[in-house]
Residue frames relative to the residue before (quaternion, step in Angstrom):
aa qw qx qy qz dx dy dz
X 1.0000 0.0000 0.0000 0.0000 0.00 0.00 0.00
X 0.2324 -0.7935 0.4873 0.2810 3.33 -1.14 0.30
X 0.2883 -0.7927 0.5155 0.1510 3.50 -0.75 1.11
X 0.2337 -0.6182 0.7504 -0.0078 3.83 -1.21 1.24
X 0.2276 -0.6451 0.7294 -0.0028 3.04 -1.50 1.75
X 0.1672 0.6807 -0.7097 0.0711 3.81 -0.91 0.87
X 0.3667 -0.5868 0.6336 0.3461 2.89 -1.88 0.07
X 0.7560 -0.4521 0.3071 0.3602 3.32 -1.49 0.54
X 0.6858 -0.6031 0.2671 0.3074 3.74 -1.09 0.60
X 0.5745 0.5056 -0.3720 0.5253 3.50 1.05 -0.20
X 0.7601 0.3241 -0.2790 0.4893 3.96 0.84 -0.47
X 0.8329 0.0218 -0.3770 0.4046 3.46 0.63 1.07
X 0.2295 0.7961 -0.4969 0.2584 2.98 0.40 0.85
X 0.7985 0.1462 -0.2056 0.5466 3.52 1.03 0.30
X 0.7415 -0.4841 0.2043 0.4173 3.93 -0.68 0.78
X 0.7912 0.2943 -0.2979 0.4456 3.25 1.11 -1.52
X 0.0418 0.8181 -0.4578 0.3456 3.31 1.18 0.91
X 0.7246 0.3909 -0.1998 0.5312 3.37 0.60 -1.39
X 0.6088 0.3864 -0.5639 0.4026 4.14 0.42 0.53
X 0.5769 0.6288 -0.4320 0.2919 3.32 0.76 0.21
X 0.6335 0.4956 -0.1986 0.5600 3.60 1.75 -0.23
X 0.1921 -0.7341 0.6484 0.0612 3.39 -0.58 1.50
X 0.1974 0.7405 -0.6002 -0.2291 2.95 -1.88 0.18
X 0.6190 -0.5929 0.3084 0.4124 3.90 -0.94 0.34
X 0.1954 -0.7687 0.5851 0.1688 3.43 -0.76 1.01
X 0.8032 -0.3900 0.2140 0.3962 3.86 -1.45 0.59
X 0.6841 0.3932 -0.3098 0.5305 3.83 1.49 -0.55
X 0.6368 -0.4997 0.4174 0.4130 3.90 1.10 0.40
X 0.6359 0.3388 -0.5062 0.4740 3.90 0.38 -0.28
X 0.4580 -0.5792 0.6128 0.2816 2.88 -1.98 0.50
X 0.3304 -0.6649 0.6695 0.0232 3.51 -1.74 1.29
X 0.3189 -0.6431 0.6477 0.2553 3.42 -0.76 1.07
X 0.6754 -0.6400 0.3327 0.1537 3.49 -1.61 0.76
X 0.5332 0.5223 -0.2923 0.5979 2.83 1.33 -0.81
X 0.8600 0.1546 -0.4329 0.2214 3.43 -0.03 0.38
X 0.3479 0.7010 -0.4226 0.4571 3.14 1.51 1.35
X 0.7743 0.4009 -0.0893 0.4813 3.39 1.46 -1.28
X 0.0849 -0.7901 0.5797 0.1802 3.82 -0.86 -0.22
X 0.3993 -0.7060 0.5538 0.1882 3.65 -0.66 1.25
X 0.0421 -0.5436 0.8368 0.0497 3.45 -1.69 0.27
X 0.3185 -0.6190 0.6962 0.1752 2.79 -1.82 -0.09
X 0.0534 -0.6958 0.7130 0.0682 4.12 -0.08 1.17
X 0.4762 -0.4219 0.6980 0.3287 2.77 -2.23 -0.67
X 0.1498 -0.6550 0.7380 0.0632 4.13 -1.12 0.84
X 0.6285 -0.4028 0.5603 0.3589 3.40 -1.64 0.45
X 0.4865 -0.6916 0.4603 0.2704 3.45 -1.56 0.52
X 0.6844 0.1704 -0.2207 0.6737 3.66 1.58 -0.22
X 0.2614 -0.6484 0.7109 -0.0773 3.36 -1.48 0.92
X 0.0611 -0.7994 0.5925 -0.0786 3.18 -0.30 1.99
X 0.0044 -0.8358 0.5406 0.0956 3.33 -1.31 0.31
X 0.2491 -0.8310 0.4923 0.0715 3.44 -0.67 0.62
X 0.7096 -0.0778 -0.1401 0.6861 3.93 0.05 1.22
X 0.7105 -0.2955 0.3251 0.5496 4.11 0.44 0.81
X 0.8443 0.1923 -0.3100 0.3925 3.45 0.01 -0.14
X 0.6473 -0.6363 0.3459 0.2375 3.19 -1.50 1.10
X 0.1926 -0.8439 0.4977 -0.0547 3.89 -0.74 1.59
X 0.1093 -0.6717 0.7165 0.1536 3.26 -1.22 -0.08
X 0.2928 -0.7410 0.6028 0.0426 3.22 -1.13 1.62
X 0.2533 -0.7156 0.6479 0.0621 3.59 -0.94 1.42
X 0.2347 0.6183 -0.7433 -0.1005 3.63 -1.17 0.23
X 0.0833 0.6670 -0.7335 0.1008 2.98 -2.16 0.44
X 0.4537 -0.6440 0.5811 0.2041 3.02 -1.72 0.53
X 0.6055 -0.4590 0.5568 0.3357 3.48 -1.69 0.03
X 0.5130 -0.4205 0.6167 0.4239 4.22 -1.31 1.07
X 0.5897 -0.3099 0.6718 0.3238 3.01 -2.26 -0.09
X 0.8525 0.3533 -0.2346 0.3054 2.93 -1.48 0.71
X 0.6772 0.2971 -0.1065 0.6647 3.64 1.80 -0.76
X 0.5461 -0.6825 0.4789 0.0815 3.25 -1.49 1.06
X 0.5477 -0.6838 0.3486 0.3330 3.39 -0.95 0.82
X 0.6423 0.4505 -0.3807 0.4895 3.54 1.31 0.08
X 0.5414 0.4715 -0.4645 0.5185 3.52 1.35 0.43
X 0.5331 0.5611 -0.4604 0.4348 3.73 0.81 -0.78
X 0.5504 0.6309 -0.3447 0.4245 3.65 0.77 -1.58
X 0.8381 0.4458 -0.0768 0.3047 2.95 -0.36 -1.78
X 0.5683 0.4610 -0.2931 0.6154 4.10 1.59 -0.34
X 0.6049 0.6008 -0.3566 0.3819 3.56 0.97 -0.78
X 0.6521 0.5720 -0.1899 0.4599 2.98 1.24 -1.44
X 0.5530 0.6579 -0.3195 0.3991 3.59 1.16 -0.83
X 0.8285 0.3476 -0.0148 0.4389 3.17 0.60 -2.07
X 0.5342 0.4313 -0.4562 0.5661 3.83 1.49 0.08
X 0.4002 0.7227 -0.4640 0.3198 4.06 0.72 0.78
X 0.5824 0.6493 -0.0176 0.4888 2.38 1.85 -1.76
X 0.4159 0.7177 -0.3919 0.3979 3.89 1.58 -0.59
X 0.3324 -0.6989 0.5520 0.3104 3.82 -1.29 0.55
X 0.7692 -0.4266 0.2065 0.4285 3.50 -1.18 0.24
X 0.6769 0.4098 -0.3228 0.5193 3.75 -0.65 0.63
X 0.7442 0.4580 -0.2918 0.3888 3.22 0.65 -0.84
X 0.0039 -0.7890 0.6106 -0.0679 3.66 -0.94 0.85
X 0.0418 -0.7847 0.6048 0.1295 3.66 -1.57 0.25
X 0.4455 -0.6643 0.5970 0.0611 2.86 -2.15 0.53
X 0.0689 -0.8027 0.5093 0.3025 3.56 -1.19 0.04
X 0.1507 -0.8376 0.5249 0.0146 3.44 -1.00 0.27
X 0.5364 0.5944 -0.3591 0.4796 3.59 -0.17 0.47
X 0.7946 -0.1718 0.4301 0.3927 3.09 -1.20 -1.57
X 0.5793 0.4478 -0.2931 0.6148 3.35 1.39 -0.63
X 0.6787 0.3918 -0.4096 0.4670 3.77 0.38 -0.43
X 0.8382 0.2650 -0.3209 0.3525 3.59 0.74 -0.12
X 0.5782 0.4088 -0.6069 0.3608 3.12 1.35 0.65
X 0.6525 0.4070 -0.4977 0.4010 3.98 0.63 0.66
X 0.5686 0.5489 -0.5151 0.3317 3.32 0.89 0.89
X 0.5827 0.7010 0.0587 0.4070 3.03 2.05 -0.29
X 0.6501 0.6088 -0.3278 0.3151 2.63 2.37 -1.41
X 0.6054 0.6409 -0.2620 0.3926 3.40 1.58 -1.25
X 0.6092 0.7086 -0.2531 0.2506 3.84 1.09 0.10
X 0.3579 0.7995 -0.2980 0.3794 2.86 2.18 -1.37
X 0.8918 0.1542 -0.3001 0.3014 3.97 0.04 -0.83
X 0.3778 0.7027 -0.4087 0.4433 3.51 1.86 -0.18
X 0.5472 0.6509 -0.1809 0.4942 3.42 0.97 -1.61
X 0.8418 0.2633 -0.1179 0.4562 3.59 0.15 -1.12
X 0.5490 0.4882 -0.4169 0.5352 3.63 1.25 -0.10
X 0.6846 0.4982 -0.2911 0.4455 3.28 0.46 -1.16
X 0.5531 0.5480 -0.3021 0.5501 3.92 1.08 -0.44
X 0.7398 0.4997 -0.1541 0.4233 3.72 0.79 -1.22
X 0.6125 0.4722 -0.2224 0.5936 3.54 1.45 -0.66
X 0.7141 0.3527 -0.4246 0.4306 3.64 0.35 -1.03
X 0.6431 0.4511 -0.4735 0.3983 3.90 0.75 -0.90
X 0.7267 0.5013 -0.3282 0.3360 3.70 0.63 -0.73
X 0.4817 0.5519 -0.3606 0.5774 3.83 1.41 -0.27
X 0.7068 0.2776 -0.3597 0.5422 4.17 0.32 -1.03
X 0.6747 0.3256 -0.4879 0.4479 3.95 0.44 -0.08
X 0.5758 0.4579 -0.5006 0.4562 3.84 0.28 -0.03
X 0.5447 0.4572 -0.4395 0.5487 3.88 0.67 -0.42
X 0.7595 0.5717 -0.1722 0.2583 3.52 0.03 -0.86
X 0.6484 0.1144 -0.1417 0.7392 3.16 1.91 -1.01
X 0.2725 -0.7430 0.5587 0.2482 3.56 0.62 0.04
X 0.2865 0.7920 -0.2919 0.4532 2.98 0.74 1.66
X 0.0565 -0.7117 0.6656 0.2175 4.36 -0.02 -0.03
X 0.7059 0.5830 -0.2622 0.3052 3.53 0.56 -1.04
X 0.9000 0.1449 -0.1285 0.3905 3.68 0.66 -1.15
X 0.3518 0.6337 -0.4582 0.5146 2.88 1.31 1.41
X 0.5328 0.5590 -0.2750 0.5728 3.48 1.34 -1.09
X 0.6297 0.5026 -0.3938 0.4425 3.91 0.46 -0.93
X 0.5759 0.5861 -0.3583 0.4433 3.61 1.03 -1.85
X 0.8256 0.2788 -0.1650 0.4621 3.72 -0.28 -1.30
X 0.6071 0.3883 -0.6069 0.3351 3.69 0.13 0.70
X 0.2646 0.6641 -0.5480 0.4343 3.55 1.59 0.80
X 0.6460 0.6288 -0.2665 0.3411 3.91 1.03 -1.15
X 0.6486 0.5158 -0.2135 0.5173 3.64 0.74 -0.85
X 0.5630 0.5458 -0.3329 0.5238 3.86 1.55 -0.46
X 0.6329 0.4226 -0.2302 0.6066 3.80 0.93 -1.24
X 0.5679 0.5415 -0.4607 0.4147 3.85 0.26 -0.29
X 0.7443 0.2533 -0.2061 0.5825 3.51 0.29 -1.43
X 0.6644 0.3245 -0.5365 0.4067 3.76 0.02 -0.01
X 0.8024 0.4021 -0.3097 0.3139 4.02 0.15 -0.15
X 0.5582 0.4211 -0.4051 0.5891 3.38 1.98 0.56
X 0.6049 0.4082 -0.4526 0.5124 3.47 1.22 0.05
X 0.4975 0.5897 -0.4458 0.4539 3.83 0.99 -0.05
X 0.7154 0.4186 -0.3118 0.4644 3.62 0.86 -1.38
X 0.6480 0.5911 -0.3434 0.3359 3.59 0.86 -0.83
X 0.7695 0.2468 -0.2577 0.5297 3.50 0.91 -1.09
X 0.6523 0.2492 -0.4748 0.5356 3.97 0.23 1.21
X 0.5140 -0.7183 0.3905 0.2597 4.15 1.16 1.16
X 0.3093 0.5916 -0.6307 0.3956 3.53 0.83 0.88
X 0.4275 -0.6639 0.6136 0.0008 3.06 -1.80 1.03
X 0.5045 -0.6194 0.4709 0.3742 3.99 -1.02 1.10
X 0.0172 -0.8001 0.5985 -0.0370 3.82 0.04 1.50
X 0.7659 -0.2963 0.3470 0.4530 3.25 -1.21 -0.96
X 0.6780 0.5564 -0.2550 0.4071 3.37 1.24 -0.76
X 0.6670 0.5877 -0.2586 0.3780 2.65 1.62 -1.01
X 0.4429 0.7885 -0.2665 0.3333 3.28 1.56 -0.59
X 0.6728 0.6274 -0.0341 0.3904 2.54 1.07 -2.21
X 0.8727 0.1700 -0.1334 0.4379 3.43 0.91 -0.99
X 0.3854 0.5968 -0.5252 0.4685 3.16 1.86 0.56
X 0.6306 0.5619 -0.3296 0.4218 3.90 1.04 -0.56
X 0.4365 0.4757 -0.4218 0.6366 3.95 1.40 -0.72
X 0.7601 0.3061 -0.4394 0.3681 3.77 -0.86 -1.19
X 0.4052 0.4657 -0.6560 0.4342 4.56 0.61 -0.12
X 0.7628 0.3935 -0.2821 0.4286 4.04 -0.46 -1.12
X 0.8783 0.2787 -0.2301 0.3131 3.60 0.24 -1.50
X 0.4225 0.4967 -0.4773 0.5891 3.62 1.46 0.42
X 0.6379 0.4204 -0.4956 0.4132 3.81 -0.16 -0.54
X 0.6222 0.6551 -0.4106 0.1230 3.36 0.49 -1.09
X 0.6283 0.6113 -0.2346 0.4202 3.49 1.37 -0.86
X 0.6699 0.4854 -0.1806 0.5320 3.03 1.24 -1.48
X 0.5469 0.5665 -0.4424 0.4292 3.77 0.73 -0.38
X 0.6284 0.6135 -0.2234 0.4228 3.95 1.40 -1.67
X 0.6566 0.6132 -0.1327 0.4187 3.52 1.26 -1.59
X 0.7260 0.4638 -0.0880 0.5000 3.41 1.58 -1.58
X 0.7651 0.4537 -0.1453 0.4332 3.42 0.69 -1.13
X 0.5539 0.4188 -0.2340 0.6805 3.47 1.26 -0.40
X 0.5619 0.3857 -0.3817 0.6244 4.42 0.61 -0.15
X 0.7685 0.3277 -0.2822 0.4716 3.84 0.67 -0.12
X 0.5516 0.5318 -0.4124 0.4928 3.32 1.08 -0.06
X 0.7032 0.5640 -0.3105 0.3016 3.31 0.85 -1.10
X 0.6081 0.4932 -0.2101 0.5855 3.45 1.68 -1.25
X 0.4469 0.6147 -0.4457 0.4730 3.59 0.82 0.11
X 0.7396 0.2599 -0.0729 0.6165 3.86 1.00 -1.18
X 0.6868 -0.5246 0.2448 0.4396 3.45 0.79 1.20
X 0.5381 0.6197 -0.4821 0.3066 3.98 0.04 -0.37
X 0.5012 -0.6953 0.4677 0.2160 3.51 -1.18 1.49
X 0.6531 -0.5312 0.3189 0.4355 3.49 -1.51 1.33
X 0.7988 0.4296 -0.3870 0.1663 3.65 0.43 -0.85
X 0.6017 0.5430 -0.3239 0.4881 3.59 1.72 -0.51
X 0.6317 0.3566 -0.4683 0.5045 3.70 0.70 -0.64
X 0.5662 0.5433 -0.4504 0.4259 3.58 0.40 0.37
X 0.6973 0.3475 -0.1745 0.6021 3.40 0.76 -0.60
X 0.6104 0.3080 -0.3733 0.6271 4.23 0.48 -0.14
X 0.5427 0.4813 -0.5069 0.4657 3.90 0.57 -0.70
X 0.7157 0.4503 -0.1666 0.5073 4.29 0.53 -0.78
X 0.6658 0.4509 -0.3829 0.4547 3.45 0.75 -0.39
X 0.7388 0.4723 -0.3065 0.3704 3.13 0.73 -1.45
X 0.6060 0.6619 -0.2174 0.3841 3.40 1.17 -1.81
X 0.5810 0.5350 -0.3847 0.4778 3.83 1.06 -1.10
X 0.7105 0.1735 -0.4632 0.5005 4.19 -0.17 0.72
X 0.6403 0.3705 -0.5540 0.3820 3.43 -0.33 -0.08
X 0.6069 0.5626 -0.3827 0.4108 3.70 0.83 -1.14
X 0.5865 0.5336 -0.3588 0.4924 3.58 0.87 -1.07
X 0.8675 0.4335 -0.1484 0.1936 3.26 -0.22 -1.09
X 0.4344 0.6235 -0.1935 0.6205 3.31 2.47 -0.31
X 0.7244 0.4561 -0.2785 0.4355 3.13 0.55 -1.46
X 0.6745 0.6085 -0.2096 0.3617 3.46 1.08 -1.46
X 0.7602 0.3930 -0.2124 0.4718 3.13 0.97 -0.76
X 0.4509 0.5884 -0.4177 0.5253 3.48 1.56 -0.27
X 0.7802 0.4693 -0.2972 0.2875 3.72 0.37 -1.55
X 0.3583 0.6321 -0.3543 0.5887 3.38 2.10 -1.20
X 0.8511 0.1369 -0.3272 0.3872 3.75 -1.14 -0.82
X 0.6891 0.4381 -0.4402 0.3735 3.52 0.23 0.08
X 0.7156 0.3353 -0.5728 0.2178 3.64 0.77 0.23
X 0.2596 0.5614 -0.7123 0.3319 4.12 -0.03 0.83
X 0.5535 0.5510 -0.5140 0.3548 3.93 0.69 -0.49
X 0.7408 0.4500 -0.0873 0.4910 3.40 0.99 -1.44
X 0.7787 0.1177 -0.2835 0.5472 3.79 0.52 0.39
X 0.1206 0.7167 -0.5762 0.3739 3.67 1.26 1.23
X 0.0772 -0.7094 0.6931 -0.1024 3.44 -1.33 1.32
X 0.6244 0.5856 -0.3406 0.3888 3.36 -0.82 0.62
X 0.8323 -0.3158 0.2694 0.3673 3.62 -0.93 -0.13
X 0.8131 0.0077 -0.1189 0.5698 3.54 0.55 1.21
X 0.2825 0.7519 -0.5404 0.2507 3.33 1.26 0.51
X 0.5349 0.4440 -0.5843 0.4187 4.03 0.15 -0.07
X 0.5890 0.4316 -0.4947 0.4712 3.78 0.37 -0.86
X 0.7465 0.5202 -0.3448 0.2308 3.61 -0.01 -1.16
X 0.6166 0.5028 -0.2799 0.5373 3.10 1.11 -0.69
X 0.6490 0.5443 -0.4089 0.3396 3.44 0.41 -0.87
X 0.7184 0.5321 -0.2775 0.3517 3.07 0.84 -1.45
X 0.7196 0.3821 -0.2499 0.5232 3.58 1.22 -1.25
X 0.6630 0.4089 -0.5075 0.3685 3.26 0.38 -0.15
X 0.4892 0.5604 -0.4600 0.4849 4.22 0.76 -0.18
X 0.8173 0.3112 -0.2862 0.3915 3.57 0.62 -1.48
X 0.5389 0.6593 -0.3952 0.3446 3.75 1.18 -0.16
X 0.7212 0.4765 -0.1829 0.4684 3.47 1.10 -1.38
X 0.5282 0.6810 -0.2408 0.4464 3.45 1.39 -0.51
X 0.6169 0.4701 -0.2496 0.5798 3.20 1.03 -1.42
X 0.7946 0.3857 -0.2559 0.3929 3.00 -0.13 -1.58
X 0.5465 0.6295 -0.3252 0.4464 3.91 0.50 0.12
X 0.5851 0.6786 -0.1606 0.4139 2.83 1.44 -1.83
X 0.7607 0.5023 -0.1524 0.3818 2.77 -0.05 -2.17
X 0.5845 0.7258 -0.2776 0.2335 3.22 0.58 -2.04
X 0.7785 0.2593 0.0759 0.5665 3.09 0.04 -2.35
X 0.5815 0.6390 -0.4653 0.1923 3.71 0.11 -0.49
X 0.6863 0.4843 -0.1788 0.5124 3.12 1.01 -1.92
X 0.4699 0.5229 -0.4525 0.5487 4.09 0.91 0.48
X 0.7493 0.6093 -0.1179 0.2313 3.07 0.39 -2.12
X 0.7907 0.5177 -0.0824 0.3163 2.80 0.51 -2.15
X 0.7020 0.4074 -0.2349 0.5348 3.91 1.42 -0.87
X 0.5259 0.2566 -0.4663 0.6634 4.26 0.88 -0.41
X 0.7244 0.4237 -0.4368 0.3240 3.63 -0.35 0.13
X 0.6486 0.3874 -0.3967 0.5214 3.63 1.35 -0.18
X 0.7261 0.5214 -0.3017 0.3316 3.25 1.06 -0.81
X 0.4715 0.5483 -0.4054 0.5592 3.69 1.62 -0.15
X 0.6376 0.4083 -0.4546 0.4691 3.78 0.16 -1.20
X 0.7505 0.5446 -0.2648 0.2644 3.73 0.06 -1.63
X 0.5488 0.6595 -0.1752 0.4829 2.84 1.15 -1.30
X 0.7084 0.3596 -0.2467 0.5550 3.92 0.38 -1.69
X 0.5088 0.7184 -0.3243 0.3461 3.99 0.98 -0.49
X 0.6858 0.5871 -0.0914 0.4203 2.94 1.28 -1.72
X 0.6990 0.5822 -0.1526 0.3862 3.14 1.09 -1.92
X 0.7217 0.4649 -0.2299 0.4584 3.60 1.28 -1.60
X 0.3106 0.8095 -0.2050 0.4541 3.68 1.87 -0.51
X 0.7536 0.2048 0.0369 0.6235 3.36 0.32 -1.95
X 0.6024 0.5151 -0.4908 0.3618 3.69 0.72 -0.04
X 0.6144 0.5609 -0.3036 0.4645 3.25 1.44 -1.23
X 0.7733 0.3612 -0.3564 0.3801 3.69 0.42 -0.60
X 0.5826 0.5588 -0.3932 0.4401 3.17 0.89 -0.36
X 0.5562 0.5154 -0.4270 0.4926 3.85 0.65 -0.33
């Protein structure tokens, strides 16, 4: 803490105030103060903020067009180097939580990747064709950091935010692709065609979801106005995702059910046959 010695309000409350305060000069006599010091009279701001006891000055601002709030951050940090001695800063706001946050992004996205993959293992009572579902996820990843990269957006909070949407809305296809390739082998049809009619059929509805998902989300990306860096962030992660998603999945998602299923089958018929 910092401790302030004063005297009480009636002893300084005018200038000639200050003959009332001795102190001891290098030969032992006491010197009245006033003839050590010399008043002026300035002008002082009318409020005097402070921030842990000591006296602050609160900056807000936003990020230029065109630059992220973890670049704004990250120049600030540059040019408060530049600060004379004593002088020191803090953040608070939004900036203090997106750098309490930055270190969260993969905890955040595991912890997203497990809960969808636990409610689909309930669902197919399955380890296996859930695991197929979410290697749809790792497709929307690299498309929505190659989305943020090529318009210089940075892994913010937003980004977070919609790296955690693309765990659900990337499965979603692969869930159509899978679950309908198991219906089909339900009614006798061999692993490699209900794989391949499971994709034919599935390839318009998938189109037409996805499309209309990517469609309403770009105003996110060419949003102007008060908070538009979030906006963008957020659509531009969930745009490149999709569109990654969608892209490569409906290839991906059947030689990838029909290899996993398939090796299933084989270790199956190995086991009975022993």
């Amino acid at each position: 803490y910092r401790v302030y010695i004063q005297a009480d309000k009636q002893f300084r409350a005018e200038p000639k105030d200050m003959r009332q305060f001795y102190v001891r000069s290098d030969t032992s006599a006491m010197v009245p103060l006033d003839n050590l010091i010399r008043v002026t009279q300035t002008i002082t701001p009318q409020v005097i903020s402070h921030y842990n006891l000591f006296r602050s000055a609160e900056i807000d601002g936003s990020a230029k067009p065109g630059f992220s709030s973890g670049q704004a951050i990250s120049a600030m940090e540059e040019i408060s180097k530049a600060m004379p001695q004593g002088f020191t800063y803090e953040w608070t706001g939004l900036s203090l939580e997106e750098l309490q946050s930055g270190g969260t992004a993969l905890i955040l996205f595991g912890l997203g990747t497990l809960v969808v993959y636990l409610t689909l293992s309930a669902q197919y009572e399955s380890f296996v064709l859930p695991f197929i579902v979410l290697l749809a996820v790792p497709m929307a990843l690299l498309g929505a950091l190659s989305a943020q990269s090529l318009r210089g957006l940075e892994n913010d909070v937003y980004c977070q935010i919609g790296l955690v949407m693309l765990v659900g809305l990337s499965s979603k296809n692969a869930i159509l692709i899978v679950e309908f390739a198991e219906q089909l082998r339900g009614r006798g049809m061999p692993l490699i065609e209900a794989a391949v009619e499971a994709a034919r059929i599935r390839l318009r509805p998938i189109l037409m979801t996805s499309l209309a998902f990517i469609l309403g989300i770009v105003p996110l990306m060419v949003a102007s106005g008060a908070g538009q860096e979030g906006r963008h962030s957020v659509g531009t992660t969930v745009f490149g995702g999709m569109i990654m998603s969608t892209l490569l999945n409906l290839f991906f998602i059947p030689v990838l059910y029909l290899i996993i299923e398939g090796w299933r089958e084989g270790r199956g018929g190995k086991a009975v046959a022993e």
